[in-house]
NUMI-198415 format. One record per atom (N, C-alpha, C): residue number from 1; residue in one letter; chain; atom name; x, y, z. Coordinates in steps of 0.05 Angstrom, whole numbers. Layout:
N
{NUM,"A","A","CA",{X,Y,Z}}
...
% end
This chain:
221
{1,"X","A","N",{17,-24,0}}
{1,"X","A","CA",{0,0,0}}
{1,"X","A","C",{18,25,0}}
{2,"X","A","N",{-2,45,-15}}
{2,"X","A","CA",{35,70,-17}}
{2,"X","A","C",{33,82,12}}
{3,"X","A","N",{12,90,26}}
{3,"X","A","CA",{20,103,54}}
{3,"X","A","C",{36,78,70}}
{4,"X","A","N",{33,56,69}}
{4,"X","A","CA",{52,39,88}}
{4,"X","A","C",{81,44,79}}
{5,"X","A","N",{83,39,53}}
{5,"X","A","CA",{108,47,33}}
{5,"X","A","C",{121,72,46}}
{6,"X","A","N",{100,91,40}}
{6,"X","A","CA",{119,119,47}}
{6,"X","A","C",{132,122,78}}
{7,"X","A","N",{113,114,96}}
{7,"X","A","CA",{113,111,128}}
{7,"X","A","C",{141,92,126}}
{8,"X","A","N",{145,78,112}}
{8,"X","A","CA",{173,60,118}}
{8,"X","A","C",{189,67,105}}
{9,"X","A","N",{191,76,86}}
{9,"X","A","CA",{216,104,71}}
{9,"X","A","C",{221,119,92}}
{10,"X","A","N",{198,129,103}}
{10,"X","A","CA",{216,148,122}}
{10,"X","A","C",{219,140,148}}
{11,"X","A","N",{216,117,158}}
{11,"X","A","CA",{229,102,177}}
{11,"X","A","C",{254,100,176}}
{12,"X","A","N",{264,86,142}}
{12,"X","A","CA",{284,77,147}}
{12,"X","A","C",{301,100,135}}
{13,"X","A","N",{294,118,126}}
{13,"X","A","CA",{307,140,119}}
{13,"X","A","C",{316,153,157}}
{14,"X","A","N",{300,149,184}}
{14,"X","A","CA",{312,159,201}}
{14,"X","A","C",{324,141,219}}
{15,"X","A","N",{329,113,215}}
{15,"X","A","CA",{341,98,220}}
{15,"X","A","C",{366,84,208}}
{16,"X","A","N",{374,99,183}}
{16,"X","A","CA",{395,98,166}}
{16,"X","A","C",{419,129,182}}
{17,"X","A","N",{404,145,189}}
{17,"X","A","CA",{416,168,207}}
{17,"X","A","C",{424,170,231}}
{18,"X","A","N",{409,155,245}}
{18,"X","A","CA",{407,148,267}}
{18,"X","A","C",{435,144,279}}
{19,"X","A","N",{438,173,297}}
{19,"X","A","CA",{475,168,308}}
{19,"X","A","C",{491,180,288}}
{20,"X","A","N",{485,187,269}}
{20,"X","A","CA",{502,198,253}}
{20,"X","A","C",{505,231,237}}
{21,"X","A","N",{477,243,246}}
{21,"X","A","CA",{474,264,234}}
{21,"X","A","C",{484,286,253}}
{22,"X","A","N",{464,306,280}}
{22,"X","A","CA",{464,319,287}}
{22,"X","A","C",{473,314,322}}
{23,"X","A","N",{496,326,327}}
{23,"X","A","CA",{496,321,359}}
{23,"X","A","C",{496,346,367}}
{24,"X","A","N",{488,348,386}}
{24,"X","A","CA",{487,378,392}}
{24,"X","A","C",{488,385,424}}
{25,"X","A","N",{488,394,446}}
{25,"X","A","CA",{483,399,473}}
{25,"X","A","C",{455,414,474}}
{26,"X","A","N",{457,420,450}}
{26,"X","A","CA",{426,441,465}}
{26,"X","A","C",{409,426,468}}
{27,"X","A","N",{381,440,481}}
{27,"X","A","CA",{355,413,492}}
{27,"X","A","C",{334,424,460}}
{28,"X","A","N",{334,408,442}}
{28,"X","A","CA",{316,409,424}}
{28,"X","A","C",{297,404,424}}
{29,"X","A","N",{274,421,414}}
{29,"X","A","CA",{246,418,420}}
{29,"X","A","C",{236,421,405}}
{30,"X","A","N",{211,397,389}}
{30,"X","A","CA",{192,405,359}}
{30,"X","A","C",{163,413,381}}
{31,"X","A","N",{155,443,377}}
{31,"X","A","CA",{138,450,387}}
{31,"X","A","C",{105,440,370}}
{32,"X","A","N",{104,404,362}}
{32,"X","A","CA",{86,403,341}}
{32,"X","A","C",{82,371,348}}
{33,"X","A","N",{58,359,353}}
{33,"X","A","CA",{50,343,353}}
{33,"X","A","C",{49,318,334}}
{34,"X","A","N",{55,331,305}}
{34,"X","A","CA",{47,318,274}}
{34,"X","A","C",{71,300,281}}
{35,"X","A","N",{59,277,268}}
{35,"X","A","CA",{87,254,267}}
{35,"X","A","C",{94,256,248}}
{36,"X","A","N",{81,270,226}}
{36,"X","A","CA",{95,270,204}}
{36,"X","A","C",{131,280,202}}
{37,"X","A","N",{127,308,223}}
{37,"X","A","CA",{145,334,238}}
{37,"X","A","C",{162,310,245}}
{38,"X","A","N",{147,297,267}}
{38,"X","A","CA",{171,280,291}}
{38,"X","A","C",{198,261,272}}
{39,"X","A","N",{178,248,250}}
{39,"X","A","CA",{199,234,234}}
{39,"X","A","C",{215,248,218}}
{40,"X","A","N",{205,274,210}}
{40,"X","A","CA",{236,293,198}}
{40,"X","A","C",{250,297,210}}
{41,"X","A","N",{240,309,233}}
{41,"X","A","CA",{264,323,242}}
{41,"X","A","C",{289,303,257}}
{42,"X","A","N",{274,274,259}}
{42,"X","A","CA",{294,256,263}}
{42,"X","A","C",{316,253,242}}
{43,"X","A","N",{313,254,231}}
{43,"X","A","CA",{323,262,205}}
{43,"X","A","C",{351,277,204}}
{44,"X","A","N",{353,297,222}}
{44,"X","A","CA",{369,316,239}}
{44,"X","A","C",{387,314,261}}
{45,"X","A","N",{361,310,275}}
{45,"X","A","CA",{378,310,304}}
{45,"X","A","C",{374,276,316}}
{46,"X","A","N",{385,268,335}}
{46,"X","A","CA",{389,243,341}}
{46,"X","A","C",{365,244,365}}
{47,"X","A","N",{374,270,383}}
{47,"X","A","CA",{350,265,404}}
{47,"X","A","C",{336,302,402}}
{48,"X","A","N",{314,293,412}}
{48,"X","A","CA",{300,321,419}}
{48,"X","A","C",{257,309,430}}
{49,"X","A","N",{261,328,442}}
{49,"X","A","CA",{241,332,456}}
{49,"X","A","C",{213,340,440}}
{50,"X","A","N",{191,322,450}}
{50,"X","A","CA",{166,337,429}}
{50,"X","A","C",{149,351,447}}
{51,"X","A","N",{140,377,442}}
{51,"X","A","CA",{115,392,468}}
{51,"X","A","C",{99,397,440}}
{52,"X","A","N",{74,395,432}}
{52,"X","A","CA",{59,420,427}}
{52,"X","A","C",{57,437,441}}
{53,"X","A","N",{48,456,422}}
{53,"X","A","CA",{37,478,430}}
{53,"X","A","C",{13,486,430}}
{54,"X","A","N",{6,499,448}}
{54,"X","A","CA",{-27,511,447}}
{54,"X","A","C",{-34,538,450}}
{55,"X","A","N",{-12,545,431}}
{55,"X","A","CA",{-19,576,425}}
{55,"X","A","C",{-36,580,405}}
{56,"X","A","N",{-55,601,418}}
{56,"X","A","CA",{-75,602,395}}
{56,"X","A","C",{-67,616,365}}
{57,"X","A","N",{-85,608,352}}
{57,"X","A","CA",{-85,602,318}}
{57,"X","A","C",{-91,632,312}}
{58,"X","A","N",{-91,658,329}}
{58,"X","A","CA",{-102,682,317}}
{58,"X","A","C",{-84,693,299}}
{59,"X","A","N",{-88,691,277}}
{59,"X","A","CA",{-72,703,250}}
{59,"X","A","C",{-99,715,226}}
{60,"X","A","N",{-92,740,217}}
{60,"X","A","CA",{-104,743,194}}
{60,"X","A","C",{-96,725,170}}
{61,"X","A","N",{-119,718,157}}
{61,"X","A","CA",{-119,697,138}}
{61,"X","A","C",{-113,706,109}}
{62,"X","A","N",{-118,733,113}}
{62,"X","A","CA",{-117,755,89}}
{62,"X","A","C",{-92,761,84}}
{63,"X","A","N",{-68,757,90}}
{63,"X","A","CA",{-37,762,97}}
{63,"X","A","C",{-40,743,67}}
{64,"X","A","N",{-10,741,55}}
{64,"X","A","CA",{5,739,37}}
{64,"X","A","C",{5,707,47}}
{65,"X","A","N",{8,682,39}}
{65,"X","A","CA",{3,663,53}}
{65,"X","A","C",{33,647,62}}
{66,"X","A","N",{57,656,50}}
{66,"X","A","CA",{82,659,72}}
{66,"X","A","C",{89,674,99}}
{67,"X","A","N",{70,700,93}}
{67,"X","A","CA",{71,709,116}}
{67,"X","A","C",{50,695,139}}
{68,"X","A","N",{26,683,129}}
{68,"X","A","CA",{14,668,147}}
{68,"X","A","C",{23,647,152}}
{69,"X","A","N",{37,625,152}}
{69,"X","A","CA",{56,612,164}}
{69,"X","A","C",{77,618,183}}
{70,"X","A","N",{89,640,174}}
{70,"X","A","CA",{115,643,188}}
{70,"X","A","C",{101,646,217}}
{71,"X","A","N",{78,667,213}}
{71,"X","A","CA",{66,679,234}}
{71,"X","A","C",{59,652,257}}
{72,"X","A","N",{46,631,241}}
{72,"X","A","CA",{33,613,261}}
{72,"X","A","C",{64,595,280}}
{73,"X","A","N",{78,591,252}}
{73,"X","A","CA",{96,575,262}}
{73,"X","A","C",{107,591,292}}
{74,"X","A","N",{111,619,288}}
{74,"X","A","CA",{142,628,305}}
{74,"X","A","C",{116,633,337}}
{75,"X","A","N",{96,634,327}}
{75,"X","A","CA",{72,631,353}}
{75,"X","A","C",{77,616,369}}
{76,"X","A","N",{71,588,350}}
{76,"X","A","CA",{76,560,365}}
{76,"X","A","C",{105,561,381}}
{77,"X","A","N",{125,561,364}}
{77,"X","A","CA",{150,563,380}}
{77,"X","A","C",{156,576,402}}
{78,"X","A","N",{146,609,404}}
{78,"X","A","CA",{155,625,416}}
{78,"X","A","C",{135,614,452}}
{79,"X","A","N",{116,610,446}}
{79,"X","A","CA",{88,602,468}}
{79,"X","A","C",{106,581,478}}
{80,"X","A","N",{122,557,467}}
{80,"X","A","CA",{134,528,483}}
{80,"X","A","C",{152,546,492}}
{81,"X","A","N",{173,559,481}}
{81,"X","A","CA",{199,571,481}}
{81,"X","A","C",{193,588,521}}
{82,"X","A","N",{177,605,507}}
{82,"X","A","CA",{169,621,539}}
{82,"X","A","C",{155,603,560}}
{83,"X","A","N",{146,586,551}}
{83,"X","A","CA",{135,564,580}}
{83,"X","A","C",{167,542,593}}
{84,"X","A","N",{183,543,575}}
{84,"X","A","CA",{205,524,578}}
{84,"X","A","C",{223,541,598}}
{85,"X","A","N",{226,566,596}}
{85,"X","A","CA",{239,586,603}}
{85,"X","A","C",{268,570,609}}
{86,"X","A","N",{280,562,587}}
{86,"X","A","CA",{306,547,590}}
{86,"X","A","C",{324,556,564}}
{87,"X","A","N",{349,567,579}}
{87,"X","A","CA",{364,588,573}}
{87,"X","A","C",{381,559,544}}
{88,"X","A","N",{382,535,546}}
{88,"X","A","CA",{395,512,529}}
{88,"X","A","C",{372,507,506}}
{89,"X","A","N",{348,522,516}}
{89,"X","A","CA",{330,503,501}}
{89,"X","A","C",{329,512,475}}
{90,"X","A","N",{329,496,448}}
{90,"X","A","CA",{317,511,416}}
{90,"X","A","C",{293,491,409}}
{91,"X","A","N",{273,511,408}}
{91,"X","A","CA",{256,500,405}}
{91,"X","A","C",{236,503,372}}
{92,"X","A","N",{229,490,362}}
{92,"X","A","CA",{222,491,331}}
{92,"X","A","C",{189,494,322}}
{93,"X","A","N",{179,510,312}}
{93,"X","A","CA",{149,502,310}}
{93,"X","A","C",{149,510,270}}
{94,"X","A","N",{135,491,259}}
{94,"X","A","CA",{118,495,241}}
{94,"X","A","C",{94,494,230}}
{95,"X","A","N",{82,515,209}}
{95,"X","A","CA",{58,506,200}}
{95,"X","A","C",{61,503,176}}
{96,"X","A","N",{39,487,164}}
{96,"X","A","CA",{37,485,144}}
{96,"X","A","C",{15,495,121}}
{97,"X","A","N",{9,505,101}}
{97,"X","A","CA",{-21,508,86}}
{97,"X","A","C",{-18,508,52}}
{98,"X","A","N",{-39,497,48}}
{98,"X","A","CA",{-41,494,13}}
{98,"X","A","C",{-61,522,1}}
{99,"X","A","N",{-40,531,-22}}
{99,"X","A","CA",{-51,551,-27}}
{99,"X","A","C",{-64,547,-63}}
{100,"X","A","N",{-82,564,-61}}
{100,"X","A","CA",{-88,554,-98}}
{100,"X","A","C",{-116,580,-105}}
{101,"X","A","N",{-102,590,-120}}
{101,"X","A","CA",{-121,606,-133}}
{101,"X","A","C",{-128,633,-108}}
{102,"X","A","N",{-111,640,-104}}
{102,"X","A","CA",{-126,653,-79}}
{102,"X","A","C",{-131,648,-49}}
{103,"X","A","N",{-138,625,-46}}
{103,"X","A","CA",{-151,603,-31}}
{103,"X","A","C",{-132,593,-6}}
{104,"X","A","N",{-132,607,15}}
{104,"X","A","CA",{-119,586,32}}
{104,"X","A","C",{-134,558,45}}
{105,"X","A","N",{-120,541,48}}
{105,"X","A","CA",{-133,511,55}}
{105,"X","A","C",{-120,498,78}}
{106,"X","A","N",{-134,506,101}}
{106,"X","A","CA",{-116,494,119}}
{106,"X","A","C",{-133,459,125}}
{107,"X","A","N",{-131,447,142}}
{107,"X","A","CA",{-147,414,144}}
{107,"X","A","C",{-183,420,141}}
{108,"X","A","N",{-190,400,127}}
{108,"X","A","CA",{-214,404,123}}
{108,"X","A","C",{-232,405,147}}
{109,"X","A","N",{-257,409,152}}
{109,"X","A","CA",{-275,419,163}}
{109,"X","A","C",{-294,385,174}}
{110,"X","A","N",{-295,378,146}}
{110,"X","A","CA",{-312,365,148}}
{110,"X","A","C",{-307,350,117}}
{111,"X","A","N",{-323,336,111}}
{111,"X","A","CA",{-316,314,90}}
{111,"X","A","C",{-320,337,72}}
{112,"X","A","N",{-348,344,70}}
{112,"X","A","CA",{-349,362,42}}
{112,"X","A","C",{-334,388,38}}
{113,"X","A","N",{-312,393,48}}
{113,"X","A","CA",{-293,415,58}}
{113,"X","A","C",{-270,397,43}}
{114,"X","A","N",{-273,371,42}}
{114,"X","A","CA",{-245,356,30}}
{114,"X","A","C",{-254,353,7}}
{115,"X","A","N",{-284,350,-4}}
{115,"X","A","CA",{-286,338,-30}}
{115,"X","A","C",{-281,367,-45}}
{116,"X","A","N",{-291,398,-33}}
{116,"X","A","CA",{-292,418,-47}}
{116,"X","A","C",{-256,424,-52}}
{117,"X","A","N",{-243,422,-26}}
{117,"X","A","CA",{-217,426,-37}}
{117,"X","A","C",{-199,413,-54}}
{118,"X","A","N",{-209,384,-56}}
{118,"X","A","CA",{-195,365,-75}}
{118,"X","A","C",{-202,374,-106}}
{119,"X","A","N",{-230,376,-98}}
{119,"X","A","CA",{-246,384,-142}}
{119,"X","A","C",{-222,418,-138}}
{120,"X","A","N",{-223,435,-126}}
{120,"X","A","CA",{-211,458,-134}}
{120,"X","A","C",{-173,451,-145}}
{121,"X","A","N",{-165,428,-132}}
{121,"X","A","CA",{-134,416,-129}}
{121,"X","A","C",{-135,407,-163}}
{122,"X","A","N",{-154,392,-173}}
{122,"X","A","CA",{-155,367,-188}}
{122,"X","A","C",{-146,387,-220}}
{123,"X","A","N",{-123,381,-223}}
{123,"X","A","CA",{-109,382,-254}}
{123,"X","A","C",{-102,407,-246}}
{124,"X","A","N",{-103,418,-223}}
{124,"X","A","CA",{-89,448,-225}}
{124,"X","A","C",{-62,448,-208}}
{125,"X","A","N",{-45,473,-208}}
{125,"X","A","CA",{-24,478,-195}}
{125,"X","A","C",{-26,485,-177}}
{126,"X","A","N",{-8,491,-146}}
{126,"X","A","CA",{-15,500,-128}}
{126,"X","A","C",{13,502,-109}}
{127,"X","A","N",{8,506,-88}}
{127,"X","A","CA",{28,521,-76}}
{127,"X","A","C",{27,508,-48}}
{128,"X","A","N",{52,494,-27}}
{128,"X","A","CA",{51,482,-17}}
{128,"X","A","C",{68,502,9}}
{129,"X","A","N",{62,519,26}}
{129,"X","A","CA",{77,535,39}}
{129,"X","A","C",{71,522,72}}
{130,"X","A","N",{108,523,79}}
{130,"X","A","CA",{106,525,106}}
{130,"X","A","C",{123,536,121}}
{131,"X","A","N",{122,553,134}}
{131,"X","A","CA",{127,566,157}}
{131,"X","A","C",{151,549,178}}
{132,"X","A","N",{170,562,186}}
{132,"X","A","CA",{189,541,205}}
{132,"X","A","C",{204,567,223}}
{133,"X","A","N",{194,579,247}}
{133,"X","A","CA",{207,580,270}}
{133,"X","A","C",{238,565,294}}
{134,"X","A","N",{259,575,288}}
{134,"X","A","CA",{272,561,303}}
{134,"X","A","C",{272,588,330}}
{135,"X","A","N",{269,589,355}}
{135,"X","A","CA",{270,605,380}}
{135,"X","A","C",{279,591,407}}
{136,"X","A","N",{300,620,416}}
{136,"X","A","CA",{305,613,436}}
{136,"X","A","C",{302,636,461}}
{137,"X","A","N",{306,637,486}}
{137,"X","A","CA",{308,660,494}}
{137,"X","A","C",{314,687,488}}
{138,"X","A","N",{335,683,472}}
{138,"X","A","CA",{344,712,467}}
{138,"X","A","C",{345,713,426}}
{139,"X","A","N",{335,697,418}}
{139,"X","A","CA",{337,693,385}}
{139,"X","A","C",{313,688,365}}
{140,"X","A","N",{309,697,347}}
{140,"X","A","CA",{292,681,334}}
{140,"X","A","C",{301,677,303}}
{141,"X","A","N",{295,665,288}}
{141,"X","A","CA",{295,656,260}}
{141,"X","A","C",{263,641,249}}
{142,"X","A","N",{262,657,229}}
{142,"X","A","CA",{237,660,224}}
{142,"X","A","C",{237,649,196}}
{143,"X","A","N",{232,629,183}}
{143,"X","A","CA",{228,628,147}}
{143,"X","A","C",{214,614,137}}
{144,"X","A","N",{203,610,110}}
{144,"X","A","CA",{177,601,98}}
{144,"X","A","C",{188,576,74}}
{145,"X","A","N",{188,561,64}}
{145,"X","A","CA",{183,548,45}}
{145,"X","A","C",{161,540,29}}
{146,"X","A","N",{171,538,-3}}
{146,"X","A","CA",{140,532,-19}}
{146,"X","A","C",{147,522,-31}}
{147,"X","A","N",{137,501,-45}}
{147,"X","A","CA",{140,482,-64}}
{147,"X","A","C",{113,485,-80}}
{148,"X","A","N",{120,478,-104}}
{148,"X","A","CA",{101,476,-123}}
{148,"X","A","C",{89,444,-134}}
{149,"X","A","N",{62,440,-129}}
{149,"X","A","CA",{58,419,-144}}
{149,"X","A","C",{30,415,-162}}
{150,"X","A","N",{33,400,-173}}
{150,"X","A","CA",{11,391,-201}}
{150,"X","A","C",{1,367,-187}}
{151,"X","A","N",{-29,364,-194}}
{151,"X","A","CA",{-46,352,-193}}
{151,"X","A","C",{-57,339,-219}}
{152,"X","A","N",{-63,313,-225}}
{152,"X","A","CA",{-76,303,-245}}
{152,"X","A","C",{-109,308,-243}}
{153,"X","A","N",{-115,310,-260}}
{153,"X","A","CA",{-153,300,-267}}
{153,"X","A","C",{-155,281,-243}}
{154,"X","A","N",{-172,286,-220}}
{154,"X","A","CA",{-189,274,-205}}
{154,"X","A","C",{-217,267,-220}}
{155,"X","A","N",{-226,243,-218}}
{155,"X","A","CA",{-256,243,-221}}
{155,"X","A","C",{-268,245,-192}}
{156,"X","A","N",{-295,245,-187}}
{156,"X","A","CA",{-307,241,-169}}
{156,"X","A","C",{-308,221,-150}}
{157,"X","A","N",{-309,200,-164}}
{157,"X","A","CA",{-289,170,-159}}
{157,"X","A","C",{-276,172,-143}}
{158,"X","A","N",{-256,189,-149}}
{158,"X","A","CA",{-218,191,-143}}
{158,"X","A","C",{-217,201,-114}}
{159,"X","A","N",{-238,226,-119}}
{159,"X","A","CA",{-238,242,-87}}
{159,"X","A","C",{-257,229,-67}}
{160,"X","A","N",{-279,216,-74}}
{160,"X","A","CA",{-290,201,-56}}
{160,"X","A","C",{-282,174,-46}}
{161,"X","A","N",{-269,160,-66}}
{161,"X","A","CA",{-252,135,-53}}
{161,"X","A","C",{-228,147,-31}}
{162,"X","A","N",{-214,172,-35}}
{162,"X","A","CA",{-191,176,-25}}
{162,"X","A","C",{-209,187,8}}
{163,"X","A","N",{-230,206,9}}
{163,"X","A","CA",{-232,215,38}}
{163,"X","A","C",{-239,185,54}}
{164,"X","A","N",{-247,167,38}}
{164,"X","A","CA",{-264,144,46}}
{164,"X","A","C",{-235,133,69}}
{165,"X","A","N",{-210,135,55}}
{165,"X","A","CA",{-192,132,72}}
{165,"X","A","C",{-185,141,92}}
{166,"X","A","N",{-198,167,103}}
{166,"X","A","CA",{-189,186,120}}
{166,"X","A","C",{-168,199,128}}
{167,"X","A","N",{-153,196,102}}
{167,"X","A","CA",{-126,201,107}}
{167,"X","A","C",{-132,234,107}}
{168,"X","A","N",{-145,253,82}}
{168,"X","A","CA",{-147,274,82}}
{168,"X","A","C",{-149,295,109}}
{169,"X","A","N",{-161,279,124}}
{169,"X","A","CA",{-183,291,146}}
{169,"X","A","C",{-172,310,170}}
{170,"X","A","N",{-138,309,169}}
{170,"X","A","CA",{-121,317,188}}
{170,"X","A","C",{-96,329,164}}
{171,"X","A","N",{-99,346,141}}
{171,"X","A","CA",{-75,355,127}}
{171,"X","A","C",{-89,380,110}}
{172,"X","A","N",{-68,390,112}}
{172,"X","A","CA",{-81,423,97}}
{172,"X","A","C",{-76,414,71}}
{173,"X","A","N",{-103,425,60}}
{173,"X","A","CA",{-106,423,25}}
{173,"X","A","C",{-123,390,27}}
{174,"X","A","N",{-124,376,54}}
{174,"X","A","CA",{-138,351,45}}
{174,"X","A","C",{-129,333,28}}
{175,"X","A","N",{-101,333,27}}
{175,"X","A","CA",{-83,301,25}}
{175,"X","A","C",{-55,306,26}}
{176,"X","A","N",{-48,280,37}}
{176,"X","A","CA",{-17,276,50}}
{176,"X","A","C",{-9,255,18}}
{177,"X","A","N",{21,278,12}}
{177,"X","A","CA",{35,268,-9}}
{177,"X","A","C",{47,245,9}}
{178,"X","A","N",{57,241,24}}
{178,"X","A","CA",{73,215,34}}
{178,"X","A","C",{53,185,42}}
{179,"X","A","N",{31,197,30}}
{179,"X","A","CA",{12,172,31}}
{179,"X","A","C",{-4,164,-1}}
{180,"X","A","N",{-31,161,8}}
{180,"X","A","CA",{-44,151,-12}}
{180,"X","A","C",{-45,181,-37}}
{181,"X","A","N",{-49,200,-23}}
{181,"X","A","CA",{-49,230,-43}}
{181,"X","A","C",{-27,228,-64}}
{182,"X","A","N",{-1,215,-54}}
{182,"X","A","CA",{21,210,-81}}
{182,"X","A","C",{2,201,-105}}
{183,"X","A","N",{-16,191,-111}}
{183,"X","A","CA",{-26,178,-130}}
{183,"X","A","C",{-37,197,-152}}
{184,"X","A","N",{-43,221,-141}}
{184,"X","A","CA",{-56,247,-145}}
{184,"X","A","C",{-33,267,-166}}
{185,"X","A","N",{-14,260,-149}}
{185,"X","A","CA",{14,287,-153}}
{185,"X","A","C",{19,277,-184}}
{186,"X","A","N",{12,302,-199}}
{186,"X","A","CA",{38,293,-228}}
{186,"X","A","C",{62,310,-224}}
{187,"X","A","N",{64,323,-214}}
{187,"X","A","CA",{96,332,-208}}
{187,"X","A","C",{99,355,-188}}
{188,"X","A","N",{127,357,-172}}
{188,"X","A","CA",{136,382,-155}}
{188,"X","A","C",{155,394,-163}}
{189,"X","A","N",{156,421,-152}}
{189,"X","A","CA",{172,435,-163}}
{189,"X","A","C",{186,448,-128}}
{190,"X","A","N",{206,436,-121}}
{190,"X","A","CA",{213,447,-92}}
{190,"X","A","C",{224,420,-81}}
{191,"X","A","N",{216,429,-53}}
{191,"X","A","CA",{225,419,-31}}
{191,"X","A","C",{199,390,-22}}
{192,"X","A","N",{204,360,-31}}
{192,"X","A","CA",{185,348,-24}}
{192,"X","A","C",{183,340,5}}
{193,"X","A","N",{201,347,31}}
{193,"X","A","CA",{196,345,58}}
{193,"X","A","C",{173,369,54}}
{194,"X","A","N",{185,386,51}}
{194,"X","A","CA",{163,419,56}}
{194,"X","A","C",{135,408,51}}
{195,"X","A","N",{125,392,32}}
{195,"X","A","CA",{106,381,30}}
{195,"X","A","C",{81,362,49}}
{196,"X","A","N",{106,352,57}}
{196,"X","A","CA",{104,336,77}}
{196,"X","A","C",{96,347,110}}
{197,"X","A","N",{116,373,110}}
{197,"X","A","CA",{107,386,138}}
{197,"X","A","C",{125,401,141}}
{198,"X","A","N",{167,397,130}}
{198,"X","A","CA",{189,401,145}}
{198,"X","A","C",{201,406,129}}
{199,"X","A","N",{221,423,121}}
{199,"X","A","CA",{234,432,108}}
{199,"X","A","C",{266,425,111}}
{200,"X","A","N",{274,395,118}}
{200,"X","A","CA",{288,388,133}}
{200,"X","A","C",{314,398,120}}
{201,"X","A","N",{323,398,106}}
{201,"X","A","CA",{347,412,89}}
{201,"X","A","C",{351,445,106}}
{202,"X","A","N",{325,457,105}}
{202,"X","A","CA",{338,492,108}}
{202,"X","A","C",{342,488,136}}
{203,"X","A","N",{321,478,149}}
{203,"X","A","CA",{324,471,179}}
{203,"X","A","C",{360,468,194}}
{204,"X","A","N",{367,445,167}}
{204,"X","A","CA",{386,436,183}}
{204,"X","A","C",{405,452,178}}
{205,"X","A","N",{402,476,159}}
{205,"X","A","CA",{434,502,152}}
{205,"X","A","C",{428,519,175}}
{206,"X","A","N",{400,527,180}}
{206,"X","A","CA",{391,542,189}}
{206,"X","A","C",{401,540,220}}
{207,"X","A","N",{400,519,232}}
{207,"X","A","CA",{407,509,258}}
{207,"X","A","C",{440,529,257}}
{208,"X","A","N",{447,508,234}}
{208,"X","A","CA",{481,514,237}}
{208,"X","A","C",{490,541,241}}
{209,"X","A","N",{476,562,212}}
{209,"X","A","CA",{478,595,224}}
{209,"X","A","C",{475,603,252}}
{210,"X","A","N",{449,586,263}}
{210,"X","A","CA",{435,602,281}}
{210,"X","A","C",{455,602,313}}
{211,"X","A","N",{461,575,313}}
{211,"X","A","CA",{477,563,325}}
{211,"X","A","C",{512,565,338}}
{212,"X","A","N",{512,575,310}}
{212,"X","A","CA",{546,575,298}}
{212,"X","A","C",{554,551,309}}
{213,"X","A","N",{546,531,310}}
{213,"X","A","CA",{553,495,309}}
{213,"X","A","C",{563,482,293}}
{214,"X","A","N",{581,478,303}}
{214,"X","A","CA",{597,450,284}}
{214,"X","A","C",{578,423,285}}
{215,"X","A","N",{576,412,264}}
{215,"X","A","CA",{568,389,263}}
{215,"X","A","C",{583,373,270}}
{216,"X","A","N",{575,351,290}}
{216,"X","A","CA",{596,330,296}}
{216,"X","A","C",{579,300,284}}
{217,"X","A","N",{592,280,260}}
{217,"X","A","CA",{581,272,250}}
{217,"X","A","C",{592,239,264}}
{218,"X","A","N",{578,224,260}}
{218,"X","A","CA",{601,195,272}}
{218,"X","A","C",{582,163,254}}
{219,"X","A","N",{601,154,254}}
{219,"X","A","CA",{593,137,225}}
{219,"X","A","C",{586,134,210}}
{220,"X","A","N",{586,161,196}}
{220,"X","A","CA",{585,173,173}}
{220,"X","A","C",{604,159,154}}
{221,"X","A","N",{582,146,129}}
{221,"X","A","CA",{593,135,110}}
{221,"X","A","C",{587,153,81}}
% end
């Protein structure tokens, strides 16, 4: 099945790293619940800490829709960041949203909230933006990623077999490329973690600037 498929790509994509990528002293924190998040950022770092956050969602929707990400993301972060009040801690929040025609799409509502956003997705282009906060006490870093992707011709069929899955029911724009929605994608143009949730590539420069950290790498082949 392709969501079992993809779920074990990126298993073993963080079990192929595992010990080898990111060591660091600081106490790392994904201020984000999504497992999708948890398995990137493993990706990264070897250990770190998960809190959501429950900072509220108040953002104008009318904003530029990089700027509405960055906004939610550095929320999330900054709300864990100030409850942690720990001078070691870096703590990470992102959001994510599908944009198209105007249209921001954050997780559907309700089923007919997935079938309307899938028929608007179906054979068109669209814009996959997310937001990534890295904060600490005294710092912040703030940046957005977008990837571009194409959608094939959905029939009615297509979108009703797929909510039938429920995969939609918890992802902005109403389907997860790392699952059954790959079936959908005719092509990207970007970053396919960003897609996913994580932007794990800028993340991980981004640390390094922010940081001024050496990477210490160990069985690295």
């Amino acid at each position: 099945m392709i969501q079992k498929e993809e779920k074990k790509a990126l298993a073993q994509q963080a079990k192929a790293v595992k010990n080898n990528m990111l060591e660091t002293d600081k106490r790392i924190v994904l201020a984000s619940q999504s497992p999708r998040r948890k398995e990137l950022l493993s990706l990264i770092f070897n250990n770190f800490e998960v809190i959501p956050s429950d900072a509220e969602e108040n953002v104008n929707y009318e904003l530029p829709p990089h700027e509405i990400v960055q906004e939610l993301a550095e929320n999330k972060a900054r709300y864990v960041c100030e409850g942690l009040n720990d001078s070691n801690a870096v703590v990470i929040g992102a959001d994510t949203i599908v944009y198209c025609d105007g249209r921001v799409m954050l997780k559907p509502r309700d089923r007919r909230d997935a079938e309307n956003m899938l028929s608007t997705l179906s054979g068109r282009e669209h814009s996959v933006f997310t937001g990534v906060s890295i904060v600490t006490l005294d710092s912040t870093e703030t940046f957005y990623s977008e990837t571009r992707v194409k959608f094939k011709e959905l029939s009615k069929k297509d979108i009703e077999s797929y909510i039938d899955t429920n995969e939609p029911m918890d992802k902005a724009g109403a389907y997860g490329i790392q699952g059954y929605g790959a079936l959908f994608v005719e092509r990207i143009d970007g970053n396919y973690h960003n897609v996913v949730g994580l932007p794990t590539s800028e993340i991980y420069c981004r640390f390094r600037s922010m940081t001024n950290y050496e990477l210490r790498m160990t069985n690295w082949h």
